[in-house]
C-alpha positions in Angstrom: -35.5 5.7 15.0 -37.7 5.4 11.5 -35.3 3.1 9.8 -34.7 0.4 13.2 -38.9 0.8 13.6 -38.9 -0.3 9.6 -36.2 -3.1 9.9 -38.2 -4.3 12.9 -41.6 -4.6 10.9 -39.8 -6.3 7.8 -38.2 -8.9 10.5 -41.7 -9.3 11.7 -43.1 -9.9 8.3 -40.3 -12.4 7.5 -41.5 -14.0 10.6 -44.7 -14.2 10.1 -44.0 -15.6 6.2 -40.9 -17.4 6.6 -41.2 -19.2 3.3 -41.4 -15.9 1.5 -38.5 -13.9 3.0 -36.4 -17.3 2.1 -37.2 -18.0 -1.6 -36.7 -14.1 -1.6 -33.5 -14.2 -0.2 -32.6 -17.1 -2.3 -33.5 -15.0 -5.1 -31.8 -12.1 -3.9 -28.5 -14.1 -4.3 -29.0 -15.2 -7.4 -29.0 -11.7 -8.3 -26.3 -10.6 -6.7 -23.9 -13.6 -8.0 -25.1 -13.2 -11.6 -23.9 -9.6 -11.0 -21.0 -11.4 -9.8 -20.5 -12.9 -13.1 -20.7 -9.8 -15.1 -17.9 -8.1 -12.9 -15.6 -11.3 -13.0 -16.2 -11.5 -17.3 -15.5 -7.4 -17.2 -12.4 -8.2 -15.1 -11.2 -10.9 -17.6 -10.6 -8.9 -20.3 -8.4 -6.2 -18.3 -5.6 -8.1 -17.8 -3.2 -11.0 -19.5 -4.2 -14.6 -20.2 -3.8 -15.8 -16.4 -6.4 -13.1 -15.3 -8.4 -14.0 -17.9 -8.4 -18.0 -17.3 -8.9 -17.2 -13.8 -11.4 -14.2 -13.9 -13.7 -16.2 -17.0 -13.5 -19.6 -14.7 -14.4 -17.4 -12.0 -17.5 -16.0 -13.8 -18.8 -19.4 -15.2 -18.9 -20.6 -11.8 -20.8 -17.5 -10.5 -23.3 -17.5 -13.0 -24.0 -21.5 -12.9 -24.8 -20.6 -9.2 -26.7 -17.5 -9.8 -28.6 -18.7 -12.5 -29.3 -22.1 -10.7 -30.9 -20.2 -7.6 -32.7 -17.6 -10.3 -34.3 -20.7 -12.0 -35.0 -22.8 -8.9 -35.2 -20.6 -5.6 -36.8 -22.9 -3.3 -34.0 -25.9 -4.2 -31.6 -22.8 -3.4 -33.4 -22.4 -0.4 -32.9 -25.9 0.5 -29.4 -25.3 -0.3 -29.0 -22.1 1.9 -30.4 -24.0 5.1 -27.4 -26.4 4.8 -25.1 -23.6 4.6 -26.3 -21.8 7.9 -26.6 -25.2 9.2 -22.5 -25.9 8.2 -22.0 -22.2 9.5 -23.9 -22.5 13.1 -21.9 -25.5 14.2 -18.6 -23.8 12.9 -19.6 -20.7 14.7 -21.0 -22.5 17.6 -17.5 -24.9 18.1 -15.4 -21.7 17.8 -17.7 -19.6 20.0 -17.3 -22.4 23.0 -13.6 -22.2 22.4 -13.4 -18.6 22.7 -15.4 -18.9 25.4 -13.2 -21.4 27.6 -10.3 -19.6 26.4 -11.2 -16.1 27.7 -12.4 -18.1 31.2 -11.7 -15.7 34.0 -12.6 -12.9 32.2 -16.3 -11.4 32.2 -18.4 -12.4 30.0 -16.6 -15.6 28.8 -19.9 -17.5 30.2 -21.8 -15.8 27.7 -20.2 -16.6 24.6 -20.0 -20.5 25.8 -24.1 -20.2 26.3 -23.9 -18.6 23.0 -22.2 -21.1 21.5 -24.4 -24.1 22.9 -27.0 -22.2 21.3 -25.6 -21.8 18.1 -25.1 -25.9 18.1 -28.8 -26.5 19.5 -30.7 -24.3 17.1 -28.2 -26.1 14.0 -29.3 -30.0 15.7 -32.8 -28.5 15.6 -32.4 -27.0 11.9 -30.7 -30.3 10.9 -32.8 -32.9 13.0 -36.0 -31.3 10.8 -34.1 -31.6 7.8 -35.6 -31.2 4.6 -38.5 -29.7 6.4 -37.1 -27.0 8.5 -35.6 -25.9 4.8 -38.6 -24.2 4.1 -38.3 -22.0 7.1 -35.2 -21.7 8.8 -33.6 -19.3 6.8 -36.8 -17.0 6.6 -37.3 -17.3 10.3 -33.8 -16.9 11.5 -33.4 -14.2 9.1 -36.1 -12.7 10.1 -35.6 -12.9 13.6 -32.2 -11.2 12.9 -34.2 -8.2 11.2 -36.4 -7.9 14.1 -32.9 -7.7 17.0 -31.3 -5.8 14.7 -34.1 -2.8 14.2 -35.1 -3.0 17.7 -31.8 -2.6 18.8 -31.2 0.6 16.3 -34.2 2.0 17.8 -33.4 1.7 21.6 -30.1 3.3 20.6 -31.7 6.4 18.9 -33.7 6.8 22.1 -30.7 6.9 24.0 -29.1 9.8 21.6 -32.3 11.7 22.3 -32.3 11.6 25.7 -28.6 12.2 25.8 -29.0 15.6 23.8 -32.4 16.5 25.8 -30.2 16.4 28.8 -27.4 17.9 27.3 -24.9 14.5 28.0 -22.9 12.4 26.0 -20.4 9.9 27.1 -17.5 11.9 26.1 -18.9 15.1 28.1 -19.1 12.8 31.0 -16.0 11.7 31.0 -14.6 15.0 30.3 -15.9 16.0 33.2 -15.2 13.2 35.4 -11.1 13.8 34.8 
């Protein structure tokens, strides 16, 4: 319950300061791919001459990217809303797919709205464009933080009540058999 209730207020602060929670994301990255670097030029030097062309090209190309978003994290930013806008429309094509293909089964209504949604909020992300760069990813990040910590916390409650009462689903359906 503590850690959904602090995921929820971090989504609600990169709400409320989109800007922030992107350039820190963006920043984040940069981290985590100059890290990158430094395993893929460890990794060169453990094998032969094909691991290590591979593993050192590898490690220049993580550290150009990691040092790029380091030194500038708000053209990274502007960078990153491209990406989620690339990976909304793929994710919102192949979500109406699913969804047409699973027709007849429940729930295949759902992942078509989810879908159309996916493609609306990237026409809306894209339509702003370089604008919405500034706070899209923050937002929609953000956003995600918030779901995602409410959601942990409504589960929680559920366990509680569960054991107050003395139920789980397995017990139940134990004793429905």
């Amino acid at each position: 319950m503590g850690a959904g209730a602090i995921i929820a207020v971090i989504g609600v602060l990169a709400i409320l300061a989109p800007f922030a929670a992107g350039v820190s994301l963006s920043i984040l990255l940069g981290a985590l791919l100059v890290v990158g670097a430094l395993v893929h030029i460890a990794r060169a030097f453990s094998g032969g001459w094909k691991r290590f062309f591979v593993q050192g090209l590898l490690a220049v190309i993580y550290a150009i990217a990691g040092i790029s978003l380091l030194a500038n994290p708000v053209i990274g930013l502007t960078t990153l809303t491209i990406l989620l806008v690339a990976f909304l429309v793929v994710d919102g094509v192949l979500e109406i797919v699913m969804g047409f293909q699973a027709r007849g089964n429940r729930g295949w209504g759902a992942l078509v709205v989810s879908g159309v949604l996916a493609l609306l909020i990237a026409g809306l992300i894209w339509a702003g464009w370089p604008a919405t760069a500034v706070w899209a990813v923050g937002l929609l990040f953000g956003v995600n933080l918030l779901v995602s910590g409410v959601s942990m916390m409504f589960m929680a409650q559920g366990t509680r009540t569960e054991a107050r009462e003395g139920t789980t689903p397995e017990t139940e359906a134990r004793g429905a058999a």
